[in-house]
C-alpha positions in Angstrom: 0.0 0.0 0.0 0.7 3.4 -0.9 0.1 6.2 0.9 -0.4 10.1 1.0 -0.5 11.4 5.0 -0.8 15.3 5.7 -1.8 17.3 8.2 -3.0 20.7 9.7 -4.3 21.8 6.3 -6.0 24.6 8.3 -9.0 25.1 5.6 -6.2 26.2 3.1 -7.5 25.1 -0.4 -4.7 26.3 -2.1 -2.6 24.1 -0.9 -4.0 21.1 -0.5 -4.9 21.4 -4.1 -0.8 22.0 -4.9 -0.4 19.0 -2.4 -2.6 16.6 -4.6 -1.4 17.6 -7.6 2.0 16.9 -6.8 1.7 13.6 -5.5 -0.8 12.5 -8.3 0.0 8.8 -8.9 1.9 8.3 -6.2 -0.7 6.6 -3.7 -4.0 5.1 -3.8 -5.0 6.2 0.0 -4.5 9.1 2.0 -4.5 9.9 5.3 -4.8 12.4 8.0 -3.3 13.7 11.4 -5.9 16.3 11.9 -6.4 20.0 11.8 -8.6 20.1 8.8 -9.7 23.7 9.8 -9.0 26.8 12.0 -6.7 29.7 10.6 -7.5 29.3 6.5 -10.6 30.3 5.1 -12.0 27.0 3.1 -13.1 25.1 6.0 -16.4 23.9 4.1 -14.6 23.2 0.8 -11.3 21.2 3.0 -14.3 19.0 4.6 -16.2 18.0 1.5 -13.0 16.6 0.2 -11.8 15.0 3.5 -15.3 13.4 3.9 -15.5 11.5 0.4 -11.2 11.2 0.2 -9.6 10.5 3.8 -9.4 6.8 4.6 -8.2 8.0 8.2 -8.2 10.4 10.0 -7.8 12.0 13.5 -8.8 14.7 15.1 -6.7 18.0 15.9 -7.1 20.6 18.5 -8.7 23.3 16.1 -11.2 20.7 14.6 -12.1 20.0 18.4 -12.5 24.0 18.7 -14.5 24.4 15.3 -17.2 21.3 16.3 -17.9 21.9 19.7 -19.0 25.3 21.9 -15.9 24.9 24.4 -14.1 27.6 26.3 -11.7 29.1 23.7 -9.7 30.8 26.4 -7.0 28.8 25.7 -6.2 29.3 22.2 -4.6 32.8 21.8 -6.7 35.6 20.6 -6.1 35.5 16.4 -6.7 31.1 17.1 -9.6 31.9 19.0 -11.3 34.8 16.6 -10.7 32.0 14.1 -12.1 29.5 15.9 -15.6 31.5 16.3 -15.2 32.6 12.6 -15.3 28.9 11.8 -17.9 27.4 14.2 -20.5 30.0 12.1 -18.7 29.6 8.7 -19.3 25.5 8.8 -22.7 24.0 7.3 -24.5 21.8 10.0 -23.7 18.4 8.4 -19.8 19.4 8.4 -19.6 20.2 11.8 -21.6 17.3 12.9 -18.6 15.6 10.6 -15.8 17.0 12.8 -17.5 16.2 16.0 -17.7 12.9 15.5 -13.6 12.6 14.1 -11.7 10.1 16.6 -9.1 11.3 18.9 -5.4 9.7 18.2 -3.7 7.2 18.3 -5.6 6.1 15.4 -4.1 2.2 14.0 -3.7 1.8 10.7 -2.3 -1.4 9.8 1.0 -1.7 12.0 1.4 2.1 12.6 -0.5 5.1 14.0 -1.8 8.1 13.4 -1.7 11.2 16.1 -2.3 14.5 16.1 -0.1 16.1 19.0 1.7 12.7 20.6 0.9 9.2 21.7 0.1 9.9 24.5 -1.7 13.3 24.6 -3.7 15.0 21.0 -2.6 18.2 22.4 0.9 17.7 23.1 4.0 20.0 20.9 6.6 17.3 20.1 9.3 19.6 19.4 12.3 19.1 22.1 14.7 15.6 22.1 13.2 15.4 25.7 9.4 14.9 24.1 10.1 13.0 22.1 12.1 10.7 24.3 8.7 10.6 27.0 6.9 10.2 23.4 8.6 7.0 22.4 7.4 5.5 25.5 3.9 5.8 24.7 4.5 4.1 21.5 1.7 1.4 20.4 3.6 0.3 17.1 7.0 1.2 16.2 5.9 3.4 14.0 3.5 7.0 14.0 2.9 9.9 12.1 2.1 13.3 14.1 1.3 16.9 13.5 0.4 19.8 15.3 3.8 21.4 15.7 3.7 22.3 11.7 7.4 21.6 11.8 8.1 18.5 8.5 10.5 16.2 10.2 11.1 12.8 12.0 13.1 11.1 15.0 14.2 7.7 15.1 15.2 5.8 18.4 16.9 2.4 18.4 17.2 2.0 21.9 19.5 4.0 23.0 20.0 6.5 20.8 17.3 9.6 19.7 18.5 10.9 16.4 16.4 13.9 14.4 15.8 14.1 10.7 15.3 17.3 8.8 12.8 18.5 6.7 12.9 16.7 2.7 14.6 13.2 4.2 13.8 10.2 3.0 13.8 7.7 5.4 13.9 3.9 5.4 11.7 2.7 8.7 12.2 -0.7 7.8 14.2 -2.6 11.0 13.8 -2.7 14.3 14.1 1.4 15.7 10.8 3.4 16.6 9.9 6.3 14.4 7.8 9.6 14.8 7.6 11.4 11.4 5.6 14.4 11.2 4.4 14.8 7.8 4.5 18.9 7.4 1.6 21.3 7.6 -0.3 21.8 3.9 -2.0 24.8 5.1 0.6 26.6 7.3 4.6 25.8 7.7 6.2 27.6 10.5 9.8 26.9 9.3 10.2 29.5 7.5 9.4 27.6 4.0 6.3 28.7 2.8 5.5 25.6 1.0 3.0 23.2 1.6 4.2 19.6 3.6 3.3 16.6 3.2 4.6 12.6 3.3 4.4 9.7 1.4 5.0 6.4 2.8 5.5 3.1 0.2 4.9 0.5 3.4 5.9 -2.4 1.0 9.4 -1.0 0.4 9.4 0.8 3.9 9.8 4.2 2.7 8.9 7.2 4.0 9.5 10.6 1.4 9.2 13.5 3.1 8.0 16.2 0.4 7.3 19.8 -0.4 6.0 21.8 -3.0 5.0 25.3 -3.7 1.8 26.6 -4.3 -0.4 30.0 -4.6 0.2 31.8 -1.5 -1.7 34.8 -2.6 -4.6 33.8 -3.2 -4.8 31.9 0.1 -4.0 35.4 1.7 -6.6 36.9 -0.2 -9.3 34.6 0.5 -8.2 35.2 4.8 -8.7 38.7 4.1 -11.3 38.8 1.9 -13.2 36.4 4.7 -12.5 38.8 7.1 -10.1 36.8 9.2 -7.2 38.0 10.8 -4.5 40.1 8.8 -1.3 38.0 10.2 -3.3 34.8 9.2 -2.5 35.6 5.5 0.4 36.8 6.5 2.5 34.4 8.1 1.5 32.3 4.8 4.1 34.0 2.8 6.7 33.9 5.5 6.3 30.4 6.9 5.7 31.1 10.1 
């Protein structure tokens, strides 16, 4: 099997369209590690297409915040004016969609999908020392994870925690533990503005870790046109 796995597409058409594109042929399923909305302003159009094309899928903080009427006190106040902006934006059988998305871990086959960490869907994995409590947590050796919007991977085999940049290509064939974090379609925050995603050939135990450009512009003209935030649109063209 063959597959396509992104994440935190943040209802940013644009790029998930780019994403698609450029991996055209290269998979036959694809899955997700949540955040299909918050920040972008496609959330509608992103869920039609995850609804009919996601084999899997979990759940991600700002689809929790979009579906239900919680306390937004803890997102900050740009996350949170999104947040509203979205609850009202969605049509009633989308929402009732993301409300009923699983949280993480999420088995597929022999590996899993997260959104924040194994062992909490709301957890940054960013420092050696989480992902050292991370690997712990582990149900198969292997997992995909978002939420940071950081494209990357680290690989423990037992005694030793090593980190893989953004673009590798990793073989996770073997015996270590891998956490791979696909990239964010719909915002990057390493300063690459282009859209992240993975693909992962399980017969040949491969994992590509890919970018590709796509039309930031009009992505920060449909924010402002929406009426979302200014920096939203923004930080699209600087990757942050």
């Amino acid at each position: 099997m063959r597959y396509l796995i992104v994440s935190d597409i943040h209802a940013n058409w644009q790029a998930l369209e780019a994403v698609l594109a450029d991996a055209a042929g290269e998979y036959e399923q694809i899955l997700c590690c949540g955040d299909l909305v918050g920040y972008g302003a496609d959330p509608n159009r992103v869920i039609d297409w995850a609804r009919t094309s996601l084999t899997e899928v979990v759940r991600g903080n700002h689809d929790r915040a979009g579906a239900f009427d919680d306390d937004l006190e803890w997102f900050n106040p740009t996350a949170r004016r999104s947040a509203v902006w979205t609850r009202k934006t969605l049509t009633v059988e989308n929402r009732e969609w993301l409300k009923a998305l699983p949280s993480g871990p999420r088995a597929v086959a022999d590996f899993d999908l997260v959104h924040g960490s194994p062992l909490d869907e709301d957890e940054y994995l960013v420092r050696p020392d989480d992902f050292k409590d991370a690997f712990l947590h582990m149900f198969h050796r292997l997992a995909f994870f978002g939420h940071t919007h950081l494209q990357g991977a680290w690989s423990w085999d037992g005694g030793r925690h090593r980190p893989w940049e953004s673009g590798a290509s990793l073989d996770v064939r073997g015996n270590a533990a891998w956490l791979i974090n696909p990239g964010a379609v719909g915002q990057p925050r390493d300063l690459d503005p282009r859209a992240g995603y993975a693909l992962f050939d399980v017969r040949l135990g491969e994992v590509h870790l890919k970018r590709v450009a796509y039309d930031v512009t009009a992505a920060r003209h449909a924010i402002l046109a929406a009426g979302l935030p200014r920096s939203l649109g923004n930080r699209l063209i600087e990757g942050t």
